[in-house]
MISEVEX-913463 format. One record per residue (C-alpha): chain; x, y, z. Coordinates in Angstrom, 3 decimals, always signed. Example, Ala and Ser with C-alpha at 12.3 -4.5 7.8 and 13.67 -1.06 7.14 Angstrom:
<atoms>
+-------+----------+----------+----------+
! chain !       px !       py !       pz !
+-------+----------+----------+----------+
!     A !  +12.300 !   -4.500 !   +7.800 !
!     A !  +13.670 !   -1.060 !   +7.140 !
+-------+----------+----------+----------+
</atoms>
This chain:
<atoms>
+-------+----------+----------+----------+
! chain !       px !       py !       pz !
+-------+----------+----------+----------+
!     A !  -62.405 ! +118.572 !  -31.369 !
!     A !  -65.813 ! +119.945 !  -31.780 !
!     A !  -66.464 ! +123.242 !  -33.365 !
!     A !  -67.951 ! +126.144 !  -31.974 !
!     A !  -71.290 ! +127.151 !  -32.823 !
!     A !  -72.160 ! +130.380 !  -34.775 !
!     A !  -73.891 ! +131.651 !  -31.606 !
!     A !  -70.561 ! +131.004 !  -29.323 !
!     A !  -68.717 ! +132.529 !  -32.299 !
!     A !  -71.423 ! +135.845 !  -32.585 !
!     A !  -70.572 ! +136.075 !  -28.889 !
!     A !  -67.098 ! +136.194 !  -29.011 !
!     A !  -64.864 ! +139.293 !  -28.521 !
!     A !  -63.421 ! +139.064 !  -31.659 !
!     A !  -59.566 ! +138.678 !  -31.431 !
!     A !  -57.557 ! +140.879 !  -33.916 !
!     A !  -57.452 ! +139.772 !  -37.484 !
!     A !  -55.547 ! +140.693 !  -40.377 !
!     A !  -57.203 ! +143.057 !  -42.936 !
!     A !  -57.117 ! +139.586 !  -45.651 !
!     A !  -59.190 ! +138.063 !  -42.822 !
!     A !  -62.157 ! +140.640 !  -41.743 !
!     A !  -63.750 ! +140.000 !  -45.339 !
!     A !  -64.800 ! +136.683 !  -44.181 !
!     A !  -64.545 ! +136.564 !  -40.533 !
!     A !  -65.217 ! +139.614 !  -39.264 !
!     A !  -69.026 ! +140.520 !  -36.969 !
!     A !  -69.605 ! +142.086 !  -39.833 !
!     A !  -69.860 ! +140.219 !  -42.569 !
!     A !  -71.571 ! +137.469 !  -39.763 !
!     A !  -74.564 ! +139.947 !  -40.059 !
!     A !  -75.120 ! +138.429 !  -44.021 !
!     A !  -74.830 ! +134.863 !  -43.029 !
!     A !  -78.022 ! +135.811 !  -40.058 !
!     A !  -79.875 ! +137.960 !  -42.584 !
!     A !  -79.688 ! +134.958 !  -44.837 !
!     A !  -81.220 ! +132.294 !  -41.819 !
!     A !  -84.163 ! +134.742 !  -41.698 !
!     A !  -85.085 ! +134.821 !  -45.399 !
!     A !  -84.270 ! +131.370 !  -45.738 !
!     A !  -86.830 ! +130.711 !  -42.462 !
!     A !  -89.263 ! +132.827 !  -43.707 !
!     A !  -89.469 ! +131.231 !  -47.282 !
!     A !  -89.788 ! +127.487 !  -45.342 !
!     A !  -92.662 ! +128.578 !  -43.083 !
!     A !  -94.267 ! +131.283 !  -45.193 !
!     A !  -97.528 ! +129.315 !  -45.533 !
!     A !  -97.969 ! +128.470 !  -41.651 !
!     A ! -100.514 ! +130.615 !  -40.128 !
!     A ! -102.086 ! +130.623 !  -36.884 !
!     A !  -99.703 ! +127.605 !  -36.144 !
!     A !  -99.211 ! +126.499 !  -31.657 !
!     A !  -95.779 ! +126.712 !  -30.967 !
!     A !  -95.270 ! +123.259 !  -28.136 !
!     A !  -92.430 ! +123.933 !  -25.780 !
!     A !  -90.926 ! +121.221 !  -22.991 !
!     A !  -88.006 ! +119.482 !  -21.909 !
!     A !  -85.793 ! +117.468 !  -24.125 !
!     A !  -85.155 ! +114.717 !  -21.468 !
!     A !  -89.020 ! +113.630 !  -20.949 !
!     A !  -89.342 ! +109.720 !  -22.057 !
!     A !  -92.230 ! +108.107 !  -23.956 !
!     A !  -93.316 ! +106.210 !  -20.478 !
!     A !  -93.469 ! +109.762 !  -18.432 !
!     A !  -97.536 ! +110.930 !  -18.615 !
!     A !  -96.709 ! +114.066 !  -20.125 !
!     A !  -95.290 ! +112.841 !  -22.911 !
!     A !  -99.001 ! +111.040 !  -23.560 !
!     A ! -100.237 ! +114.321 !  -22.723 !
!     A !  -98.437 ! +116.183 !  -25.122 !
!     A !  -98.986 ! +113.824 !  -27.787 !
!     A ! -102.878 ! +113.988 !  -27.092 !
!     A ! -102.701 ! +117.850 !  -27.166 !
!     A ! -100.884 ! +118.150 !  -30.213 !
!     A ! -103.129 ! +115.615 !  -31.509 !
!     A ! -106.269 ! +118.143 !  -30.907 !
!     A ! -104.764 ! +120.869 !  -32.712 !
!     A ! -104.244 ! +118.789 !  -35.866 !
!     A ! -107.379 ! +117.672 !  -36.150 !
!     A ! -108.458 ! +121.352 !  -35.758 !
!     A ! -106.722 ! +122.483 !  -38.817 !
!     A ! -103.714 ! +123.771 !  -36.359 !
!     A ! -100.102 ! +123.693 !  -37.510 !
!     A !  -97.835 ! +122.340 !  -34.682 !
!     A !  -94.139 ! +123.963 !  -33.924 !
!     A !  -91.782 ! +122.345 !  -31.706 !
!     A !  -87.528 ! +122.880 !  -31.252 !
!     A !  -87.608 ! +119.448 !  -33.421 !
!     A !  -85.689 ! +117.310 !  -30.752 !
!     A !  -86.375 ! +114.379 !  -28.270 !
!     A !  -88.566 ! +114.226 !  -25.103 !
!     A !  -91.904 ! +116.820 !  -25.339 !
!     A !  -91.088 ! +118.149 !  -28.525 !
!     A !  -90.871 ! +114.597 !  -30.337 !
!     A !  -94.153 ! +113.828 !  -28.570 !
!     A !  -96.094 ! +116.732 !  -29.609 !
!     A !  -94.538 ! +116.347 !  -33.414 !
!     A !  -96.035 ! +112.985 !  -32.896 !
!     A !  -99.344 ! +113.837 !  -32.292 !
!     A !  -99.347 ! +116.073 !  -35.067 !
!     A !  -98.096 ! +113.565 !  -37.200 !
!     A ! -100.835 ! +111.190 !  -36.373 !
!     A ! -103.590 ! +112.816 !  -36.474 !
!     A ! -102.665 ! +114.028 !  -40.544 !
!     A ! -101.516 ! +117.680 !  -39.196 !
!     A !  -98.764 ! +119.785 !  -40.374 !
!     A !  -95.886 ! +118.855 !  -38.187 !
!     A !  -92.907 ! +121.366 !  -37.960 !
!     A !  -89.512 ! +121.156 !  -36.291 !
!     A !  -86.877 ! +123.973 !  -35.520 !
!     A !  -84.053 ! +122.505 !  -34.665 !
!     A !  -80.978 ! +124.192 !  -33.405 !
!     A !  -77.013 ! +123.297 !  -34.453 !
!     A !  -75.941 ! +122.566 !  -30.316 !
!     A !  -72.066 ! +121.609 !  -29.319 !
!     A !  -73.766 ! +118.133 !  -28.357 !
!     A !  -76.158 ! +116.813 !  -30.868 !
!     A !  -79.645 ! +116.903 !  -30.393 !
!     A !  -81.131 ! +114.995 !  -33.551 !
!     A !  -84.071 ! +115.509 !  -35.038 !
!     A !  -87.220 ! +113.500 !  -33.838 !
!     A !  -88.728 ! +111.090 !  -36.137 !
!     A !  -92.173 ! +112.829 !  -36.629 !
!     A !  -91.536 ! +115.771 !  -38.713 !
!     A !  -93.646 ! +116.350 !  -41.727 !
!     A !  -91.318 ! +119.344 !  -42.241 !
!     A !  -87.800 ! +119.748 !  -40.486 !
!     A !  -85.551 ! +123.089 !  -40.630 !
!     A !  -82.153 ! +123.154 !  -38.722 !
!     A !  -80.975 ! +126.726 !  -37.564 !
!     A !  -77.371 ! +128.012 !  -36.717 !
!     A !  -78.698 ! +130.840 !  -34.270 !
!     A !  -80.881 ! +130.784 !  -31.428 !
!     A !  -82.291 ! +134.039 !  -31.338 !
!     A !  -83.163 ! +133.506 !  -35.536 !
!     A !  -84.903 ! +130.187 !  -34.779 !
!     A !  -86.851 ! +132.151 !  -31.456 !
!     A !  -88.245 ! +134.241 !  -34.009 !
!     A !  -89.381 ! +131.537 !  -36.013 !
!     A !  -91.615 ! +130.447 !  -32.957 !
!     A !  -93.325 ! +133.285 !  -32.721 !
!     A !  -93.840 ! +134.597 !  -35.715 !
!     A !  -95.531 ! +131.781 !  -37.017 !
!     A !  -97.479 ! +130.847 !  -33.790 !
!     A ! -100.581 ! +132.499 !  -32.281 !
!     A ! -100.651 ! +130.645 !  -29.011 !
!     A !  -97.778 ! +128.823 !  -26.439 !
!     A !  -98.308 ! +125.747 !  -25.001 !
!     A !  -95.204 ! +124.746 !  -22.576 !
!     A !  -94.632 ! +121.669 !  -21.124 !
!     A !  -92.531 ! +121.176 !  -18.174 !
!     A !  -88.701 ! +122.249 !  -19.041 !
!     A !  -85.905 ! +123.481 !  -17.965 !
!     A !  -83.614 ! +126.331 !  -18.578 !
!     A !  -84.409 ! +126.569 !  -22.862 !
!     A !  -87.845 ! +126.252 !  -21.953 !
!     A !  -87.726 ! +128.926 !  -19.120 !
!     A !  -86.316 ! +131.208 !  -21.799 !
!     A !  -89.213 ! +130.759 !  -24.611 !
!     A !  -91.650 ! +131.199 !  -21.898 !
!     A !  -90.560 ! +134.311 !  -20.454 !
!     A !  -89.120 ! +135.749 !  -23.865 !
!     A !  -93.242 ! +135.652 !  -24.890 !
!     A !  -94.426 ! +137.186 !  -22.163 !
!     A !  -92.038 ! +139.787 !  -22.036 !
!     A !  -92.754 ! +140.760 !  -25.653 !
!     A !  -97.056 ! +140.113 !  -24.729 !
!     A !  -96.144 ! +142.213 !  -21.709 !
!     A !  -94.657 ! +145.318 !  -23.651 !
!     A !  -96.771 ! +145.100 !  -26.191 !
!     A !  -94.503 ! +144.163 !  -29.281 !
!     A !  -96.637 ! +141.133 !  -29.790 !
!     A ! -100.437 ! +140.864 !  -29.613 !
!     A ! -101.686 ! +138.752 !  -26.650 !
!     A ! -101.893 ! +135.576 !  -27.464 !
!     A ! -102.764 ! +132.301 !  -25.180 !
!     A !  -99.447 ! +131.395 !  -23.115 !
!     A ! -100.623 ! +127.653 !  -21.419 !
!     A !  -98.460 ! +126.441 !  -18.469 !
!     A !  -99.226 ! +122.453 !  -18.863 !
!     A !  -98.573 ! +120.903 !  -15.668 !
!     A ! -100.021 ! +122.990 !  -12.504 !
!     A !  -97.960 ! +120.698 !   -9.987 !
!     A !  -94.440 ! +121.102 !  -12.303 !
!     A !  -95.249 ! +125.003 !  -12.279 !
!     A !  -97.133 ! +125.660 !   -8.871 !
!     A !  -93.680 ! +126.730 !   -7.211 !
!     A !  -93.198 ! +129.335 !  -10.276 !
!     A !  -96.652 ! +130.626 !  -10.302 !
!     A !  -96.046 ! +131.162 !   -6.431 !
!     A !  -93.419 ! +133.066 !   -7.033 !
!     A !  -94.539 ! +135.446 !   -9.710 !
!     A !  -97.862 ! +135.758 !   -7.527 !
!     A !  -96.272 ! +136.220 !   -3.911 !
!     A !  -92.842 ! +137.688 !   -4.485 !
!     A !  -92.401 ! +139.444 !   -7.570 !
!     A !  -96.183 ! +140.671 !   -8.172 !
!     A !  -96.825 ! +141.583 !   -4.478 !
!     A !  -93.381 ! +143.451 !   -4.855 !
!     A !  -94.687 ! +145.141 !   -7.808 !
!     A !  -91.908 ! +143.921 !  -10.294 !
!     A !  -94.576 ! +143.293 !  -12.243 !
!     A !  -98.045 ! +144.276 !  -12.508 !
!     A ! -100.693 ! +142.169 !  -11.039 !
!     A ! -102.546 ! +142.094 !  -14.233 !
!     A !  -99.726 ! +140.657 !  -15.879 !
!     A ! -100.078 ! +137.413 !  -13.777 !
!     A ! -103.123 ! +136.964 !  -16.144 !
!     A ! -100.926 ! +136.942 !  -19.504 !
!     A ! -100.549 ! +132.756 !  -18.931 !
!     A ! -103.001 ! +130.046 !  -18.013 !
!     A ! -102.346 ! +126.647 !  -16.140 !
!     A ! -103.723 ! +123.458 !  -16.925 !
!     A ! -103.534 ! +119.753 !  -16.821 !
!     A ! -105.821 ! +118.472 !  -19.194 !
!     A ! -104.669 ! +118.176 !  -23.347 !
!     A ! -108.521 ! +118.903 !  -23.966 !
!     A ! -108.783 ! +122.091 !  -22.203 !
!     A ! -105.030 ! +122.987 !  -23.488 !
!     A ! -106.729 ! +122.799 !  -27.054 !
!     A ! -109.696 ! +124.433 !  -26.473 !
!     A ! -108.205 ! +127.226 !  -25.319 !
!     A ! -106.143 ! +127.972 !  -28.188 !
!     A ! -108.834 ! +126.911 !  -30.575 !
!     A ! -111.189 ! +129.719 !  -28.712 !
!     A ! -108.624 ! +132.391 !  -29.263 !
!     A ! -108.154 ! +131.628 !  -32.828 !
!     A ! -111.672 ! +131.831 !  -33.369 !
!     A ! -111.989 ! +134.953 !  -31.516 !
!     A ! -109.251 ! +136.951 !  -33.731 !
!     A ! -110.793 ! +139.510 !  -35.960 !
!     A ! -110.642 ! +138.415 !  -39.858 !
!     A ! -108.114 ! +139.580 !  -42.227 !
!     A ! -109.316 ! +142.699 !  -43.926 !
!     A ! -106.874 ! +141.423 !  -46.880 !
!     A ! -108.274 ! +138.195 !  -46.943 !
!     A ! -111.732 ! +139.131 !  -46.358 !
!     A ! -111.764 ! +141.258 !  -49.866 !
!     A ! -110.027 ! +138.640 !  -51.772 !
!     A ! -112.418 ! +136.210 !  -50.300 !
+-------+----------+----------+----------+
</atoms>
């Protein structure tokens, strides 16, 4: 029988325990095991910087075009110097990874423990396997300056909106957010744009925190523009 995951078990009501049990078992003491994901993430990935986090379905094959899409994009960022993040798995995020791979780029994979195995993809130049969602989420945006997301479903939905939510309120600084795939997304876009903008659940402006696109090139060169664009470290400017 498979075992439940330490996000099922966060999530639990806790059932009542024994005092000879809480020191190991309780919410608790679960709070040391998280803190300890988040140094040990931080140490991994403490010398990305400026790194493109590449989000997108899990189920996309080699012989679907955006897998060759993704794979081209991810190959433009590595030759730019650009760190590459994906969830680690099968489908977009193996593709991207790929691209990284080949083109000699840093290639980094956050991989999540599931109740069905995912696996790791094959094109991982460094691979780190997390116990909690929301820990690895951090992980993708702290150490990314742009989103690039594929077409996805319902884990995807959730990275997308979680970064514009925090672009939105301000606890991030904008960064690029690229929609790849304007057919895949035009019933979304029309959504945000003629039901919940035009209803003013969000502001109008805010339809302008993400770009679409179709073409790996463009995906690129809008990230490596933003980069370029980001004022210089005062830090690294006097040590420099």
């Amino acid at each position: 029988m498979k075992q439940p995951t330490e996000d099922e078990q966060l999530l639990e009501s806790p059932p009542k325990q024994r005092p000879e049990q809480l020191f190991l078992k309780s919410d608790s003491w679960r709070v040391l095991r998280i803190m300890g994901e988040f140094v040990w993430g931080f140490d991994n990935l403490a010398d990305v910087s400026d790194g493109v986090t590449i989000f997108g379905s899990a189920r996309t094959k080699p012989d679907d075009p955006q897998y060759a899409k993704a794979v081209e994009t991810a190959r433009l960022l590595a030759q730019a110097g650009i760190p590459v993040l994906t969830g680690g798995g099968p489908g977009i995020m193996e593709a991207a990874n790929r691209g990284a791979q080949e083109a000699g780029g840093l290639s980094i994979g956050c991989n999540i423990e599931l109740p069905f195995e995912q696996g790791s993809n094959a094109y991982l130049s460094r691979s780190l396997n997390f116990k909690f969602f929301f820990v690895r989420k951090t992980m993708f945006v702290k150490y990314a300056t742009a989103f690039i997301v594929f077409p996805g479903g319902y884990g995807t939905l959730d990275e997308l909106f979680e970064a514009l939510t925090l672009i939105q309120t301000g606890k991030v600084k904008h960064f690029p957010v690229i929609l790849f795939g304007s057919t895949y997304w035009a019933g979304l876009v029309e959504w945000l744009t003629r039901v919940v903008a035009e209803e003013r659940k969000v502001n109008p402006a805010d339809l302008q925190l993400f770009r679409v696109t179709d073409d790996p090139a463009e995906a690129a060169r809008i990230v490596i523009e933003a980069r370029n664009e980001k004022p210089a470290d005062p830090v690294a400017r006097i040590l420099g």
